[in-house]
Structure formats: structure tokens, C-alpha cells
PDB file of N, CA, C and O in Angstrom, chain B, residues numbered from 101:
ATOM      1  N   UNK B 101      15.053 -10.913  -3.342  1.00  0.00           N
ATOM      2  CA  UNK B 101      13.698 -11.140  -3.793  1.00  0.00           C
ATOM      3  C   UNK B 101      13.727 -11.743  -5.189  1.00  0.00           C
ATOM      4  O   UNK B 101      14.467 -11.255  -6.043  1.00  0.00           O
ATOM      5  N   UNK B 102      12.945 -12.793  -5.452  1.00  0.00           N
ATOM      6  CA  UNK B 102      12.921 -13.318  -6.719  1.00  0.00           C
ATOM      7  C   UNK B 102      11.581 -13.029  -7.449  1.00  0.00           C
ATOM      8  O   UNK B 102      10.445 -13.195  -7.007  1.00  0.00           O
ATOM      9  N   UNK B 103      12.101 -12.388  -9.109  1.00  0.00           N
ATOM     10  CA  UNK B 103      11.329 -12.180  -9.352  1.00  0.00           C
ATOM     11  C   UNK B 103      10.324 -13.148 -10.347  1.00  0.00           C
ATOM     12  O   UNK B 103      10.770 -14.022 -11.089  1.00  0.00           O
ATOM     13  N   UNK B 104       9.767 -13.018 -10.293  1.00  0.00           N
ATOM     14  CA  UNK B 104       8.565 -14.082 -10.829  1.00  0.00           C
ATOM     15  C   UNK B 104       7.705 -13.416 -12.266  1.00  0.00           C
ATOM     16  O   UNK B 104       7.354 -12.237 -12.216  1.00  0.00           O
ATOM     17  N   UNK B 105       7.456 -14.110 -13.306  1.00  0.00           N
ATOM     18  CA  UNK B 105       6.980 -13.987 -14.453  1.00  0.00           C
ATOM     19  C   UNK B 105       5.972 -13.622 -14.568  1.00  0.00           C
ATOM     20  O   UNK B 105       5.124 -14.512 -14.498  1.00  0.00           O
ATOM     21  N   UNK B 106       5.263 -11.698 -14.883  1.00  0.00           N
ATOM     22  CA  UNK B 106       3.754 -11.371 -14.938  1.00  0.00           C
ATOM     23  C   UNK B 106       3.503 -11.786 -16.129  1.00  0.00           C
ATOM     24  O   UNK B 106       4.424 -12.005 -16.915  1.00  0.00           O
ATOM     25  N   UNK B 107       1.772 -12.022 -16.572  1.00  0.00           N
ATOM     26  CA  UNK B 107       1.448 -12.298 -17.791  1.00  0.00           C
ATOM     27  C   UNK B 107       0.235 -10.970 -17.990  1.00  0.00           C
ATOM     28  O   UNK B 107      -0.007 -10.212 -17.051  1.00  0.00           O
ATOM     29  N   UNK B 108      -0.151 -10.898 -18.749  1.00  0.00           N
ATOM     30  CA  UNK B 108      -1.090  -9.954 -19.212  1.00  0.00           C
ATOM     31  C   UNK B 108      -2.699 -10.380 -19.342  1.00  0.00           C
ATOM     32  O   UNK B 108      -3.154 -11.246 -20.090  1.00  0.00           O
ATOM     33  N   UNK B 109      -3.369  -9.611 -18.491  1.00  0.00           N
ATOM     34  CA  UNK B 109      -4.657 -10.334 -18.638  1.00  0.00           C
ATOM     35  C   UNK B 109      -5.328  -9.127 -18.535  1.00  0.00           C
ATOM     36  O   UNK B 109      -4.650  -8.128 -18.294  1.00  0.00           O
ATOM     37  N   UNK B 110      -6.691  -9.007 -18.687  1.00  0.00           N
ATOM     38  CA  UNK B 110      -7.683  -7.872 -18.717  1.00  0.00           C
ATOM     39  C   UNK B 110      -9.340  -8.015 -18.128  1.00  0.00           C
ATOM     40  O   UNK B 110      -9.879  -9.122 -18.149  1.00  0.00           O
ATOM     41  N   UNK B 111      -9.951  -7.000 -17.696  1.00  0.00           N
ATOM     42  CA  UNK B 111     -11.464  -6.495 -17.072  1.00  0.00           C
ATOM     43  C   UNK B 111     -11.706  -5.847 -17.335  1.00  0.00           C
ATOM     44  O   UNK B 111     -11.048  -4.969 -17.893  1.00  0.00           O
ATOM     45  N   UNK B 112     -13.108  -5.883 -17.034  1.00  0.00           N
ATOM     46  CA  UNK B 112     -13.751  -4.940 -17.494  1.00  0.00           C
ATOM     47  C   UNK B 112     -14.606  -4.390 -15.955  1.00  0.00           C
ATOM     48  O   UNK B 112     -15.431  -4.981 -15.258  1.00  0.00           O
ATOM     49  N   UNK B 113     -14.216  -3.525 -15.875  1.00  0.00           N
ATOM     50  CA  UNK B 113     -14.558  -2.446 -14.268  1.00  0.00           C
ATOM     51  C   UNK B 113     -15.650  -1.042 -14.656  1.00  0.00           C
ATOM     52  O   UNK B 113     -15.235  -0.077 -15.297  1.00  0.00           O
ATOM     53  N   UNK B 114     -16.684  -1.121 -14.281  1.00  0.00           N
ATOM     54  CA  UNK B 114     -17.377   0.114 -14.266  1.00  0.00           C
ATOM     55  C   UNK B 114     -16.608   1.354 -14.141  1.00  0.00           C
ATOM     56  O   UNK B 114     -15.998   1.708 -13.132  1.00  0.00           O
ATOM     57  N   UNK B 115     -16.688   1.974 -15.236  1.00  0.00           N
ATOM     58  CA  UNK B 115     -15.946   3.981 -15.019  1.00  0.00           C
ATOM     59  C   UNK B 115     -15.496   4.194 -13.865  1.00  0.00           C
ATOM     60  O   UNK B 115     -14.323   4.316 -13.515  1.00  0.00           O
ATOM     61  N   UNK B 116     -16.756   4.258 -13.057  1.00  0.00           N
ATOM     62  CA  UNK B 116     -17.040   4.639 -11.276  1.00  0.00           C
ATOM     63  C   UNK B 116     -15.927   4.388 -10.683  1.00  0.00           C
ATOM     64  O   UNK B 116     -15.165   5.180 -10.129  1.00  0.00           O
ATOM     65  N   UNK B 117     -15.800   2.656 -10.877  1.00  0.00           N
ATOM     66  CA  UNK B 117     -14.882   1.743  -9.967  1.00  0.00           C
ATOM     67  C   UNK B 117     -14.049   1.972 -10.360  1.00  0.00           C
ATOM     68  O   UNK B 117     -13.241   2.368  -9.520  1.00  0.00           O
ATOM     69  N   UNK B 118     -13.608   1.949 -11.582  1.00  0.00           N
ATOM     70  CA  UNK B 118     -11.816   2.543 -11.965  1.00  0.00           C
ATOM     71  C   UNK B 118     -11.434   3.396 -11.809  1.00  0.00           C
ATOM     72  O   UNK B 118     -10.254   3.467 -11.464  1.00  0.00           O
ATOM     73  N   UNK B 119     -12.351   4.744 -12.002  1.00  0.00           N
ATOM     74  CA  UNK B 119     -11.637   6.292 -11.442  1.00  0.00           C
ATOM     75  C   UNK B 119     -11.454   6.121  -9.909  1.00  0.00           C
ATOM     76  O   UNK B 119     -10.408   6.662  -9.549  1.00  0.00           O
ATOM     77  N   UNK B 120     -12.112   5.563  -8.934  1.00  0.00           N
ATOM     78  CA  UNK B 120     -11.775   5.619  -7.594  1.00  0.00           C
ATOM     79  C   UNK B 120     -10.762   4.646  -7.001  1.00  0.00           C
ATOM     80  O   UNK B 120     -10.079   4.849  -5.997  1.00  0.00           O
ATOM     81  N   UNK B 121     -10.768   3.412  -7.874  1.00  0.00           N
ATOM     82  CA  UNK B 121      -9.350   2.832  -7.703  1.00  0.00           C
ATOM     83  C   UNK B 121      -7.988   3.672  -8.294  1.00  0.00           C
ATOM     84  O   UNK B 121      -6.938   3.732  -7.654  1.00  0.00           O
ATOM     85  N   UNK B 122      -8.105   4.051  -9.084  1.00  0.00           N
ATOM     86  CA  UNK B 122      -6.928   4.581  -9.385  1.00  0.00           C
ATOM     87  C   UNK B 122      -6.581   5.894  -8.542  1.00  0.00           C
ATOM     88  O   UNK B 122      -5.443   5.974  -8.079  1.00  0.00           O
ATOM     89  N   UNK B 123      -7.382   6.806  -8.343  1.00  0.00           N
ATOM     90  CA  UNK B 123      -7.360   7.646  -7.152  1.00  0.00           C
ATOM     91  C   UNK B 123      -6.628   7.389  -5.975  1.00  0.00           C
ATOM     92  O   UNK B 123      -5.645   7.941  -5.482  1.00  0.00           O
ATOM     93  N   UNK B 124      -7.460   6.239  -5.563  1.00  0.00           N
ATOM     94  CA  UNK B 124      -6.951   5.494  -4.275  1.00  0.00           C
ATOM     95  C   UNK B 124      -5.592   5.135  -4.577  1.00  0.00           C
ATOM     96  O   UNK B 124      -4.728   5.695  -3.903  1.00  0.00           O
ATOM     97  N   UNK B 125      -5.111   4.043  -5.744  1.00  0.00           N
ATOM     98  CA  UNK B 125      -3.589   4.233  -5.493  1.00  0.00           C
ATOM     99  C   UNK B 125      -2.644   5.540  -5.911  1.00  0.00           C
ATOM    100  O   UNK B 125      -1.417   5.469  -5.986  1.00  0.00           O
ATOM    101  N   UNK B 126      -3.318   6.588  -6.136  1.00  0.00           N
ATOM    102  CA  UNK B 126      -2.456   7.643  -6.331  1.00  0.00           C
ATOM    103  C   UNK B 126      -2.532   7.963  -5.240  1.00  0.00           C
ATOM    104  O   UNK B 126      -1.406   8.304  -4.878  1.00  0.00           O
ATOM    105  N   UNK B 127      -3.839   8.145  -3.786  1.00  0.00           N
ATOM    106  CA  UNK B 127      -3.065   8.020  -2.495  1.00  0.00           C
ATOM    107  C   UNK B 127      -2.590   7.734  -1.877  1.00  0.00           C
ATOM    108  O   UNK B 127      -2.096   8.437  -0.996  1.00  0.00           O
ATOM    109  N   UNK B 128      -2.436   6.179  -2.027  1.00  0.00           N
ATOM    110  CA  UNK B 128      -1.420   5.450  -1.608  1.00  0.00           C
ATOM    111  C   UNK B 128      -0.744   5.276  -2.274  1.00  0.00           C
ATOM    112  O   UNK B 128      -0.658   4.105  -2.642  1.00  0.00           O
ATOM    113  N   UNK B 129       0.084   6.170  -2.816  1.00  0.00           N
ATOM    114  CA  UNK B 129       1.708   6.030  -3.732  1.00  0.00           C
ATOM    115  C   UNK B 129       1.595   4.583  -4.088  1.00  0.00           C
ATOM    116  O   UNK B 129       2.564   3.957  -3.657  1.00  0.00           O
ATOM    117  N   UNK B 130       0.685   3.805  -4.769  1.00  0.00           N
ATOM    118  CA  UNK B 130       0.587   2.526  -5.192  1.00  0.00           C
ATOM    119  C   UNK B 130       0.363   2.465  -6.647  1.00  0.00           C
ATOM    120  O   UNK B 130       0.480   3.546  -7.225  1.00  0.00           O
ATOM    121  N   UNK B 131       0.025   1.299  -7.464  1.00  0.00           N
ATOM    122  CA  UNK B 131      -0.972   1.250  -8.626  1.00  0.00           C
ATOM    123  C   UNK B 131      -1.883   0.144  -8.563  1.00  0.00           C
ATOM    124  O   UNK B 131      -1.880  -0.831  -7.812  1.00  0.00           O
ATOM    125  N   UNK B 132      -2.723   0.497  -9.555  1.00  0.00           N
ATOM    126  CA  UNK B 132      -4.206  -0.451 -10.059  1.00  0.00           C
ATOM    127  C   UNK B 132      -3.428  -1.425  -9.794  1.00  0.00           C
ATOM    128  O   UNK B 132      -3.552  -2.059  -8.746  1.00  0.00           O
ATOM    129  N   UNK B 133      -2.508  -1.700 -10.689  1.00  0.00           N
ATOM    130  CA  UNK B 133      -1.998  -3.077 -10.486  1.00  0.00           C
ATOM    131  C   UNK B 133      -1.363  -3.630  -9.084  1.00  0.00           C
ATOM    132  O   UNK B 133      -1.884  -4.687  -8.729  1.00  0.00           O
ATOM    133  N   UNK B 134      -0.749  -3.330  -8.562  1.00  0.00           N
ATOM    134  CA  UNK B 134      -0.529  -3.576  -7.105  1.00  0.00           C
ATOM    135  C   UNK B 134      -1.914  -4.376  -5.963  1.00  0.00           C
ATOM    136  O   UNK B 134      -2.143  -5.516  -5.561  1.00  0.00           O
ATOM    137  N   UNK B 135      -2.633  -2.864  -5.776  1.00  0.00           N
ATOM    138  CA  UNK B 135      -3.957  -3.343  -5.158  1.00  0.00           C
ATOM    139  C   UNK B 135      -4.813  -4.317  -5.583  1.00  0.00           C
ATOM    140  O   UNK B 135      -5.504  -5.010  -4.837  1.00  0.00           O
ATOM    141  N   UNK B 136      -4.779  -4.371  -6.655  1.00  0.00           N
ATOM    142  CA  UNK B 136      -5.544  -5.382  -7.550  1.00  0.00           C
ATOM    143  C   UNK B 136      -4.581  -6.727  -7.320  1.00  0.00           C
ATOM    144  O   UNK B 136      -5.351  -7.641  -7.615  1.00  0.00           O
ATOM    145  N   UNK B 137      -3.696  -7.147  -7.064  1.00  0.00           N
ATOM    146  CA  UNK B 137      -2.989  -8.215  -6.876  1.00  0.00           C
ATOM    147  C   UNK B 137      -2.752  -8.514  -5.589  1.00  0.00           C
ATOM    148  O   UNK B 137      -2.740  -9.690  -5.228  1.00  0.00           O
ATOM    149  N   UNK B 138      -2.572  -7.679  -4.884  1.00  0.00           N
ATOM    150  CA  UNK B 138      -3.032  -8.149  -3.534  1.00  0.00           C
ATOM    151  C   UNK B 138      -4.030  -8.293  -3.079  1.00  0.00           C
ATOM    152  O   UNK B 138      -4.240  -9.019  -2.107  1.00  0.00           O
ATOM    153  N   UNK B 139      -4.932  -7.585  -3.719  1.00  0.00           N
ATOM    154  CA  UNK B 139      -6.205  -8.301  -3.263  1.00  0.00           C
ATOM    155  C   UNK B 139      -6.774  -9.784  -3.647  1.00  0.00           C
ATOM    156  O   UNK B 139      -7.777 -10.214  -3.077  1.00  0.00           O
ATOM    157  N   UNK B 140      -6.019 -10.619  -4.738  1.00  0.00           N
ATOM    158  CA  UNK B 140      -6.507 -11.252  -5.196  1.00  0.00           C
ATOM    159  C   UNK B 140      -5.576 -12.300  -4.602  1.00  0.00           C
ATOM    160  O   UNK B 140      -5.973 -13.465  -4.595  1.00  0.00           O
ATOM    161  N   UNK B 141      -4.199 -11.964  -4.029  1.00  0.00           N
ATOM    162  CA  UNK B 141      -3.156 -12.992  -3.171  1.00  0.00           C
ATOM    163  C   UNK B 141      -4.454 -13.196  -1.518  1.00  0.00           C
ATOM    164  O   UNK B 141      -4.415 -14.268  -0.913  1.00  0.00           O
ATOM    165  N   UNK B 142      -5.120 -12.438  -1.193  1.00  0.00           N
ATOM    166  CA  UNK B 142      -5.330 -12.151  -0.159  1.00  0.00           C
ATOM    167  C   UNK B 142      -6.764 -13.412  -0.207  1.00  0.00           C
ATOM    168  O   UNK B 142      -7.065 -14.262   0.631  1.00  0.00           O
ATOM    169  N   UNK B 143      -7.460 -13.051  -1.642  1.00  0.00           N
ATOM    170  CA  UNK B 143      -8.919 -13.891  -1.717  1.00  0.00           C
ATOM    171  C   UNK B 143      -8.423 -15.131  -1.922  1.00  0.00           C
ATOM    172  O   UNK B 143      -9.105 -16.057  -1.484  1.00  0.00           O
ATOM    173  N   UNK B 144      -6.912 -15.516  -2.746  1.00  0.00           N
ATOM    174  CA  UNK B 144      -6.915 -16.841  -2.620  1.00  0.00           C
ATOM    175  C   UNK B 144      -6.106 -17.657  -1.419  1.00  0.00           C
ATOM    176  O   UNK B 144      -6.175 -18.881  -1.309  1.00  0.00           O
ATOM    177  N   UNK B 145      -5.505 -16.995  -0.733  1.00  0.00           N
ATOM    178  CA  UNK B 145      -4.962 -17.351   0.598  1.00  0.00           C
ATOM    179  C   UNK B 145      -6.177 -17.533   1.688  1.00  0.00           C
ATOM    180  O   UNK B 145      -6.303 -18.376   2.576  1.00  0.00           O
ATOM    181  N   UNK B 146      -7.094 -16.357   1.273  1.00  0.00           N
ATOM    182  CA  UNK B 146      -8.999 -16.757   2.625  1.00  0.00           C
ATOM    183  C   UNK B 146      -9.179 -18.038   2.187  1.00  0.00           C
ATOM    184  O   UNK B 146      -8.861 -18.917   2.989  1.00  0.00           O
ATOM    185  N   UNK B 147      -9.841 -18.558   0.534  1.00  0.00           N
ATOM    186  CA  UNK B 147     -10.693 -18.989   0.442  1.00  0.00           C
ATOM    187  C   UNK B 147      -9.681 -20.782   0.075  1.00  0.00           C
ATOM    188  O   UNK B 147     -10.275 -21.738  -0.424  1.00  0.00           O
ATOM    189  N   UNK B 148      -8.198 -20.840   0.452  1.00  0.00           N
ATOM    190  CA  UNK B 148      -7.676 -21.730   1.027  1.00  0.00           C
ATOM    191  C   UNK B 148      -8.071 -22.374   2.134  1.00  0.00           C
ATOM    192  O   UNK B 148      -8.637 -23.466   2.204  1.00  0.00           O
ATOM    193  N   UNK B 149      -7.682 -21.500   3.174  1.00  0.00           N
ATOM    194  CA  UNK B 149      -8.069 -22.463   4.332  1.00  0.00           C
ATOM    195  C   UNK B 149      -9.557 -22.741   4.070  1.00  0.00           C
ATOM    196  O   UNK B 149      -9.540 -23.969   4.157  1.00  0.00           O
ATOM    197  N   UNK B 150     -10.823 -22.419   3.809  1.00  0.00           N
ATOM    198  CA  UNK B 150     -11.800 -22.559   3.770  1.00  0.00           C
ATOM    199  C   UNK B 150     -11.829 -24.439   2.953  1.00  0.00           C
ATOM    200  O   UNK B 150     -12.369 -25.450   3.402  1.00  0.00           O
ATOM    201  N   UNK B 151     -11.029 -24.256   1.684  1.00  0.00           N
ATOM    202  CA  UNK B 151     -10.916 -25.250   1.057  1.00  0.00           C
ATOM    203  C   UNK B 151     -10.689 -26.632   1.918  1.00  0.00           C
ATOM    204  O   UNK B 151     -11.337 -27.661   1.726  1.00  0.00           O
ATOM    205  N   UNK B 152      -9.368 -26.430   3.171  1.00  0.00           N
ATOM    206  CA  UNK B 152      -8.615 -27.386   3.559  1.00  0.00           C
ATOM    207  C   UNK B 152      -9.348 -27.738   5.163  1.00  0.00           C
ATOM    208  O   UNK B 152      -8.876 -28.422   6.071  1.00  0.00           O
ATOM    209  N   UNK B 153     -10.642 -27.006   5.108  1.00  0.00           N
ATOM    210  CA  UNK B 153     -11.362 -27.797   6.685  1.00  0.00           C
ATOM    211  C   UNK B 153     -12.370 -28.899   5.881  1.00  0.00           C
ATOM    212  O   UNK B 153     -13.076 -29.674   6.527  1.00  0.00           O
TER     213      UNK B 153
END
């Protein structure tokens, strides 16, 4: 696996939304950061093909 260069960036997430994300990856033995990056591999891989019809 090659690893690839993170950079540091920041949000701003309602209380609400951050205590229950982080929850969530403490149930899924994950982190903020994880879910949060796949979700965002995932929105720009959808809104690709959308681009290329």
C-alpha cells in the first residue's frame, strides 16, 4: 500500500453532529477522520460519473 501525503484542514460541525460522529466511530473501531474521508472519496467518485454523462 502506498502511502500518500495528508494535509491539515478544518470545520466547523454543530456540537450535536460531532458528539454523534465520534460516538459512531468509537463503534465502529474507526475515527472522525476515517469516516469523514470516506465519505468524501465516496461524494467525489458519485458526483464523477454525474460529471462525465
Amino acid at each position: 500500500m502506498v502511502k500518500t501525503k495528508k494535509v491539515n484542514t478544518s470545520l466547523r460541525l454543530e456540537k450535536k453532529v460531532l458528539k454523534a460522529l465520534k460516538i459512531l466511530a468509537i463503534e465502529k473501531e474507526t475515527s472522525v477522520q476515517a469516516i469523514i474521508e470516506n465519505l468524501i472519496h465516496e461524494y467525489i467518485e458519485k458526483n464523477k460519473e454525474k460529471s462525465e454523462r
